[in-house]
C-alpha positions in Angstrom: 71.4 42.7 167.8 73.6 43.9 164.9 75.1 47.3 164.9 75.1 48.6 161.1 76.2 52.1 161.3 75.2 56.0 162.1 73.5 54.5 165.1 71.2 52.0 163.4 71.0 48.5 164.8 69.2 45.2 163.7 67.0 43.1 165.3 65.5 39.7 164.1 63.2 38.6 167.4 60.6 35.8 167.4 60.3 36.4 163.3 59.8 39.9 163.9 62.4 42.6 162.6 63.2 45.5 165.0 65.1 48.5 163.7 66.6 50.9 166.4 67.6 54.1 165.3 69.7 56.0 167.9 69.3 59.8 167.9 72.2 60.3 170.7 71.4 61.5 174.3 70.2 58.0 175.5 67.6 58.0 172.9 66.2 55.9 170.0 63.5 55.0 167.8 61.6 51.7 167.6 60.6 50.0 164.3 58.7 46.7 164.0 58.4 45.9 160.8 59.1 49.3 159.3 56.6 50.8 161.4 57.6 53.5 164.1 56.8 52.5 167.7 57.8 55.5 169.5 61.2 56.6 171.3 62.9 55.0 174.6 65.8 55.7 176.6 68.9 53.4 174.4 70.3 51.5 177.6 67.2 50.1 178.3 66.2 49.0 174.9 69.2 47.1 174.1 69.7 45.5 177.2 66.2 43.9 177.0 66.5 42.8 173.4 69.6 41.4 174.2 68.4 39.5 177.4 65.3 38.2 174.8 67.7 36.8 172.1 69.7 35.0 174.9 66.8 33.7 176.5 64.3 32.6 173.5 66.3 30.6 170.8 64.9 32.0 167.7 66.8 30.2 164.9 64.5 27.1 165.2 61.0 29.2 164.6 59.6 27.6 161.6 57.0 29.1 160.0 53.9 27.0 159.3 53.0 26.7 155.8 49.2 25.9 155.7 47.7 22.7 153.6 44.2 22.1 152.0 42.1 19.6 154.4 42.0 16.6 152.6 39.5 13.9 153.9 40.0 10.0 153.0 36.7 7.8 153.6 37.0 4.1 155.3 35.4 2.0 152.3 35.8 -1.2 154.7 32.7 -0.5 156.5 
């Protein structure tokens, strides 16, 4: 998790990116992908994302690039 400034903070998860927004009392907002998820008590929030990025090793997620099926006939038979 980055911390970026005026209580915004960065998260790139399993290709996903999670914006926290935190509002101050032990709150924040939850974006996945730009999209608001609702609010959740701070603590909580970042100690889970930050147990998930130690525990799943996201830096070797590939995506898959998808490629045309191309057939090949056996002309030996």
């Amino acid at each position: 998790m980055i911390r970026l400034g005026d209580g915004l903070y960065i998260c790139h998860l399993n290709g996903h990116l999670l914006k926290i927004v935190y509002k101050g009392n032990n709150e924040c907002e939850i974006y996945l992908e730009n999209e608001y998820q609702g609010r959740a008590p701070f603590d909580y929030v970042k100690n889970k994302l930050n147990l998930m990025e130690k525990r799943w090793n996201t830096s070797k997620i590939i995506h898959y690039h998808y490629k045309e099926l191309q057939t090949t006939y056996d002309q030996s038979v």
